[in-house]
N, C-alpha and C positions, 0 to 999 in steps of 0.2 A: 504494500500500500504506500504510495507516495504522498505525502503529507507538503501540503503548499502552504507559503505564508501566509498567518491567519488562519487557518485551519484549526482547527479540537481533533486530537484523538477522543474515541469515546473512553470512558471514566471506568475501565472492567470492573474497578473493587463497587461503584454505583450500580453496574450491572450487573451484576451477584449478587449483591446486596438485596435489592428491588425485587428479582427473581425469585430468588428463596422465601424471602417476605411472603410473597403471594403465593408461592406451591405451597406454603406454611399455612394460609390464609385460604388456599383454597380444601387444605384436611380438616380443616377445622368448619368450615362450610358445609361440608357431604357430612361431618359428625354429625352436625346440627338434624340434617335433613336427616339422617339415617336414624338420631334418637326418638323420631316424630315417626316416621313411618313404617322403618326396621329395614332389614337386608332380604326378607323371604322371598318375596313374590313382586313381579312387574318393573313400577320406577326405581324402588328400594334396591333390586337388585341388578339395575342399572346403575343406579347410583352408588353404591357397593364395585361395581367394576371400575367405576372413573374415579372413585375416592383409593383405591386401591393404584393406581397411577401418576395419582397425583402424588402419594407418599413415594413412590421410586422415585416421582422428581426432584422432591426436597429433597429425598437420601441423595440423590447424585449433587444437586444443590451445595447443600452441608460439607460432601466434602470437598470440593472445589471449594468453598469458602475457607477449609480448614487447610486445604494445599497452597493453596497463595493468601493467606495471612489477613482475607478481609474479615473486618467487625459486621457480625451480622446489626439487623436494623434494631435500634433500640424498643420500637413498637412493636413488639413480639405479642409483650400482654395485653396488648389493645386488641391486637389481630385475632389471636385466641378467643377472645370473649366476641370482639366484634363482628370474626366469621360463625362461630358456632351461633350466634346471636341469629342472625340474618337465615342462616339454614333453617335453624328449626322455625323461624318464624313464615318463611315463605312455605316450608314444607307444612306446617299448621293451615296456611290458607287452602293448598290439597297439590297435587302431583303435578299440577300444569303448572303452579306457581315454583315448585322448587326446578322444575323444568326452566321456567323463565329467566330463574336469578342462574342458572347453568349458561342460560343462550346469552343472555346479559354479559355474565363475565367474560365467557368466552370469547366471543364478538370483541369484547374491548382487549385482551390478550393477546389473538390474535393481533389487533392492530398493532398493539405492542412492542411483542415480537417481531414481527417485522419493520417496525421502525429498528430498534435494537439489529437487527442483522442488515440493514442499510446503515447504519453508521458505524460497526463495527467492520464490514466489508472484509478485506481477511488478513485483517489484522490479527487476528486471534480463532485462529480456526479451533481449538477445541471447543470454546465457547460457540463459536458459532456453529459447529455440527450441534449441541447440546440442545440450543436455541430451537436453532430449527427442525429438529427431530418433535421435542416438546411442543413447539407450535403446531405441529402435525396432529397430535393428541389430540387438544384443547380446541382445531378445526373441527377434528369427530364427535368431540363432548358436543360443542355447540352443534351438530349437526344431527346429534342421535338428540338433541336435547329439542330442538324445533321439531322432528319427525313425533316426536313423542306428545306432543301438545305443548309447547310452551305457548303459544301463540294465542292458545285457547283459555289462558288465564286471565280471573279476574283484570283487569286492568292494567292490560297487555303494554301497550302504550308507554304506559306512565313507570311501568315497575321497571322494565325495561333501562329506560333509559335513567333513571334515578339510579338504579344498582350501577352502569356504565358509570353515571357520574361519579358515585363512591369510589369505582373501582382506581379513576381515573387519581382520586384523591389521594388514596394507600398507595399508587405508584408512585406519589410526586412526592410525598412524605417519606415512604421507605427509600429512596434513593438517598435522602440527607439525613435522615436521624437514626 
């Protein structure tokens, strides 16, 4: 990667950082929704397969954070209470809605993610195989999560893009604290 005056490398220890935050944020989400509706049958054990994914992400996360020497995000204990918070709440309203808060995150993840791999470019390829493998996941979560009725929930619209906004908030955060 050739680097012109005035240029930014991207910040890898922000992008690990940020990363992990949210595969953190995102087991603690599918706990929520898993405590509300359980792992047996239908959504539950859909959502039992994506939460079970999302935990290899943080596991590969974690130690890439631990091999190059980044501080994970201070906002750990907010993410904890604030994704299991969110899970179980949208999984209470019924399966379309923990569906939504799925297409929600995902949709803005995705976006993410590929920002992060446009400005990382190859500079850092293991990060960026990581990235973009992950981002693969999280296209399917969001896409088994729309086929599944997200659409069809209460107040499609609005939850939607409200969860996008949070999401958008815990990335902007986790990257500096």
């Amino acid at each position: 990667m050739t680097v012109k005056p005035g240029d930014r490398r991207p910040d890898a220890a922000a992008t690990l950082r940020v990363d992990q935050a949210g595969e953190y944020g995102a087991t603690r989400i599918y706990a929520g929704q898993l405590a509300v509706l359980g792992d047996r049958i239908g959504v539950g054990r859909a959502i039992a397969g994506m939460a079970s994914q999302e935990e290899a992400h943080r596991k590969r996360f974690d130690a890439m954070i631990v091999e190059r020497g980044v501080r994970p995000t201070l906002l750990q204990p907010v993410w904890n209470v604030a994704g299991f918070a969110l899970g179980a709440v949208t999984a209470a309203i019924g399966p379309e809605a923990a569906m939504a808060c799925t297409a929600a995150i995902e949709t803005e993840i995705d976006r993410h993610y590929s920002q992060q791999l446009d400005a990382l470019g190859d500079s850092d390829p293991e990060l960026s195989d990581t990235i973009r493998e992950f981002r693969d996941d999280e296209i399917a979560h969001r896409d088994h999560a729309l086929a599944a009725g997200a659409e069809r929930a209460p107040a499609y619209p609005l939850m939607f893009h409200a969860i996008r906004l949070g999401c958008r908030a815990a990335i902007a955060l986790s990257k500096r604290i």
